[in-house]
Structures are given as C-alpha cells and as structure tokens.
C-alpha positions as CSV (number, residue, x, y, z in Angstrom):
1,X,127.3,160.3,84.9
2,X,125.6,162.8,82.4
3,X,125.2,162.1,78.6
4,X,124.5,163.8,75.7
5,X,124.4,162.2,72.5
6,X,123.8,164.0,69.0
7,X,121.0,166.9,68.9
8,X,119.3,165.1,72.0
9,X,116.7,167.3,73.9
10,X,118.4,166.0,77.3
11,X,119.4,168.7,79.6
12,X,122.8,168.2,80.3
13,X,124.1,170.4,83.9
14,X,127.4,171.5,84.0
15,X,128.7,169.5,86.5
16,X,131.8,172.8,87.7
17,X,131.0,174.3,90.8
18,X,132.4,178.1,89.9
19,X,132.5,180.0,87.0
20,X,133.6,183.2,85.5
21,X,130.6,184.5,84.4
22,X,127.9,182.4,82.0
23,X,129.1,179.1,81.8
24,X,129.9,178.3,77.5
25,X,129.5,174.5,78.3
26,X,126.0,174.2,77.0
27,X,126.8,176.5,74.4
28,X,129.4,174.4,73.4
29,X,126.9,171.0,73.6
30,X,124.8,172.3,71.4
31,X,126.8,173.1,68.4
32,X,127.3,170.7,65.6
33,X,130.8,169.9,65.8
34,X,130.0,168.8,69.1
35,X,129.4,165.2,68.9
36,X,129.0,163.7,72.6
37,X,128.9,165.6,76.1
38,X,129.1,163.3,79.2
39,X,129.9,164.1,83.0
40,X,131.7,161.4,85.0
41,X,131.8,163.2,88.3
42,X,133.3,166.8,88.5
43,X,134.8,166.2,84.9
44,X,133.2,167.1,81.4
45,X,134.5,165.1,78.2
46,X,133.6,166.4,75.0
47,X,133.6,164.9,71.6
48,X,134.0,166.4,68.5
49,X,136.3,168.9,66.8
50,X,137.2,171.8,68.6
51,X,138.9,175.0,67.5
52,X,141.1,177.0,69.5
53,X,138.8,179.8,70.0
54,X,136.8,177.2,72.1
55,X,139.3,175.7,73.9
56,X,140.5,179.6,74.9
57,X,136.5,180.0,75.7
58,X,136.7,177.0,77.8
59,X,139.2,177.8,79.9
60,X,138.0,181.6,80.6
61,X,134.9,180.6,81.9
62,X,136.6,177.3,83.8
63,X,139.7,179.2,84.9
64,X,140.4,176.9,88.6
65,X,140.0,174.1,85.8
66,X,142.4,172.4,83.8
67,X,140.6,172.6,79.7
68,X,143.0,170.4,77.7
69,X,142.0,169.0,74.1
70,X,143.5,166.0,72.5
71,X,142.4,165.4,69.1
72,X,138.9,165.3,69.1
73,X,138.5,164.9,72.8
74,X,138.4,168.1,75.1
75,X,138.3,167.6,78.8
76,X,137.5,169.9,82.1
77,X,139.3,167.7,84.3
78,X,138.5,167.4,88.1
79,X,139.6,170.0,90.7
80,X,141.9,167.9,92.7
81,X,143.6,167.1,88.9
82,X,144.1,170.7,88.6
83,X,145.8,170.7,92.3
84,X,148.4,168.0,91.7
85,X,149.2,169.5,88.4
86,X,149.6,172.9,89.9
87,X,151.7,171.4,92.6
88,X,153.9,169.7,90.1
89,X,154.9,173.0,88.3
90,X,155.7,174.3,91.9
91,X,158.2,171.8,92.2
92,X,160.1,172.4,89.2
C-alpha cells in the first residue's frame, strides 16, 4: 500500500496499468482539497472534496476503470471490479 498524507514530499505512483494519455492522479494529489492518497493494490482512494470536473477528469484518463465518488471519498476501483460490474449490466 501507497500513502500520501497532507503536502508530503512522498512520491506517490499511480498504481493503473493503462491510461489515456498523462495520468491526472498526481495532479489530483497534489492539490489542496486533496486530503489523503493511498494505493491498496490496483486501487487508488482519495480523500477530500471533489468536484465533478475531477471526477469527469478521472475517468477520461482511467476509462477501463470504474472512478466513483462518495462524499468525500473518490475511488479507481480494481480492474476485475470493473469486469463484474460490466458483466452485471450485461445481464440486465
């Protein structure tokens, strides 16, 4: 697991194998209304208060991800999260 707490100097790698283009993560990190970053596997959960212009930025440059934002938590989940989700629409 990856942290990143406050305006820590701590690199902090995106953990997402592909993206579309330069990956907004970091950009993301390092803004104030970010409050903590951390990386449990695949997975990025983000603390803090998040507009939707960074939720839409999210998932543009995540797009095989699922981006969702509850509150004050926004989360990249995992691949295989995206998969059974994906397969759950298809069955509808």
């Amino acid at each position: 697991m990856t942290k990143r707490e406050g305006r820590a100097t701590a690199p902090f790698a995106c953990p997402v194998e592909s993206h579309r283009g330069t990956c907004v993560l970091l950009d993301v990190i390092s803004q104030p209304f970010t409050h903590r970053a951390e990386a449990i596997g695949s997975a990025v959960v983000l603390h803090g208060a998040f507009s939707e212009t960074t939720l839409a930025d999210m998932r543009a440059c995540h797009p095989r991800r699922l981006v969702t934002v509850d509150d004050d938590v926004l989360v990249i989940w995992p691949a295989d999260r995206t998969a059974r989700q994906t397969e759950r629409t298809q069955r509808r």
